[in-house]
N, C-alpha and C positions, 0 to 999 in steps of 0.2 A: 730354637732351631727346629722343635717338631715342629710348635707352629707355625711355622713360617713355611717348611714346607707342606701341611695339608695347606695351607690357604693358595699355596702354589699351583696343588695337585686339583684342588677343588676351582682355582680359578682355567686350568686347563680344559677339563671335563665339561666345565658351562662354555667355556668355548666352543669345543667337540660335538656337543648336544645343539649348540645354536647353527653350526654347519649345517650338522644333518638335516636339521629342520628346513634350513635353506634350501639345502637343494635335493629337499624332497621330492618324489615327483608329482607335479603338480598340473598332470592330463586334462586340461581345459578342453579336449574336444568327446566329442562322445565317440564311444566304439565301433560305431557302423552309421552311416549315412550323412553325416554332418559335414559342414565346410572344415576348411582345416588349413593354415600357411603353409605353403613349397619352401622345405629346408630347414622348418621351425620343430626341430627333433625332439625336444623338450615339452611343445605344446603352451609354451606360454605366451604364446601371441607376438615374441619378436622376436628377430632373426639376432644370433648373439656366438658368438668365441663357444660358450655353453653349450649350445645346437652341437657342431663340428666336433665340442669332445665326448658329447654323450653318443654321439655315431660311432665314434675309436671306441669308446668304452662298451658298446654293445657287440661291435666286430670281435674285440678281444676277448668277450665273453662276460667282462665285468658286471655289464647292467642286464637284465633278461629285456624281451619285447615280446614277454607274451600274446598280448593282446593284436602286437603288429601294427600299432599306430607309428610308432617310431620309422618302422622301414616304409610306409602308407607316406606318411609329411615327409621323410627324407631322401629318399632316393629318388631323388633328382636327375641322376646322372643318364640311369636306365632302369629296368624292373628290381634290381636286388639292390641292397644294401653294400657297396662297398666302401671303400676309400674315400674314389675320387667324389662320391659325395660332400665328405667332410671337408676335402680340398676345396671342391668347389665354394664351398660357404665359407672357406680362408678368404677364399679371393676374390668372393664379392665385399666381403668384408675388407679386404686391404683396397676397395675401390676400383679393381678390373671390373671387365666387362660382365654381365649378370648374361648369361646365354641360355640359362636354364631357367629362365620366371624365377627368382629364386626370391619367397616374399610376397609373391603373387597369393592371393585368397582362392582358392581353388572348392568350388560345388560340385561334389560328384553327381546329386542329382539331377543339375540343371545342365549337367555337362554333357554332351552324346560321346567326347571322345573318353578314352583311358585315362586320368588325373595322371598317375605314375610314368605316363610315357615322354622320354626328352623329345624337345624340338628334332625334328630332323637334323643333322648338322654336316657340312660337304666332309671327303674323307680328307685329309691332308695328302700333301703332294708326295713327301718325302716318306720316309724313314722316321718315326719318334724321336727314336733309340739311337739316330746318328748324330752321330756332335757336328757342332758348325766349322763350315772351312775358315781356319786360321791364316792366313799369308805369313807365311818366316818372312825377314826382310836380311 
């Protein structure tokens, strides 16, 4: 019975350890002046479910961004880090429309404008916040 469970406990633990390693972080761009992917939060070169949570997880405070690569490649949306970042790489990822480059290679230095700045985008007509007119019948 004991051994059976350390061989339990010990094959948990190397699972535990092989995570971590996983999803180490693994900052493929340099800390200042280098190209870098729109929305690739992670830094591993491809746009992933992965990106979207490590933006939750640095909003919530879980992951630190010292360095400031994370909100540099990800916010997308506009200058800071929020949300609809994360969102947005939901739903280029479920196949909506990409309206923010998201994916795009981005050169600060060959760039004249601001990398971090969204597309202009027009205002919407309505209300967000208002729900759609239903017809009772």
């Amino acid at each position: 019975m004991k051994k059976a469970l350390v061989i339990v406990l010990a094959t948990l633990l190397l699972a535990y350890a092989m995570t971590v390693i996983a999803y180490a972080d693994t900052s493929s761009q340099p800390a200042s002046g280098g190209s870098y992917m729109r929305g690739d939060a992670d830094g591993d070169g491809h746009i992933t479910v992965l990106d979207a949570t490590k933006i939750q997880r640095v909003i919530a405070v879980l992951d630190t961004d010292d360095d400031g690569m994370v909100s540099l490649r990800s916010a997308v949306t506009g200058d800071s880090l929020n949300i609809m970042d994360a969102t947005a790489i939901q739903r280029v990822l479920a196949g909506f429309s990409n309206t923010y480059g998201i994916g795009i290679v981005v050169d600060p230095s060959s760039d004249p404008t601001d990398a971090t700045t969204a597309p202009t985008t027009q205002s919407p007509t309505r209300d967000p916040y208002e729900l759609p007119f239903v017809p009772v019948s």
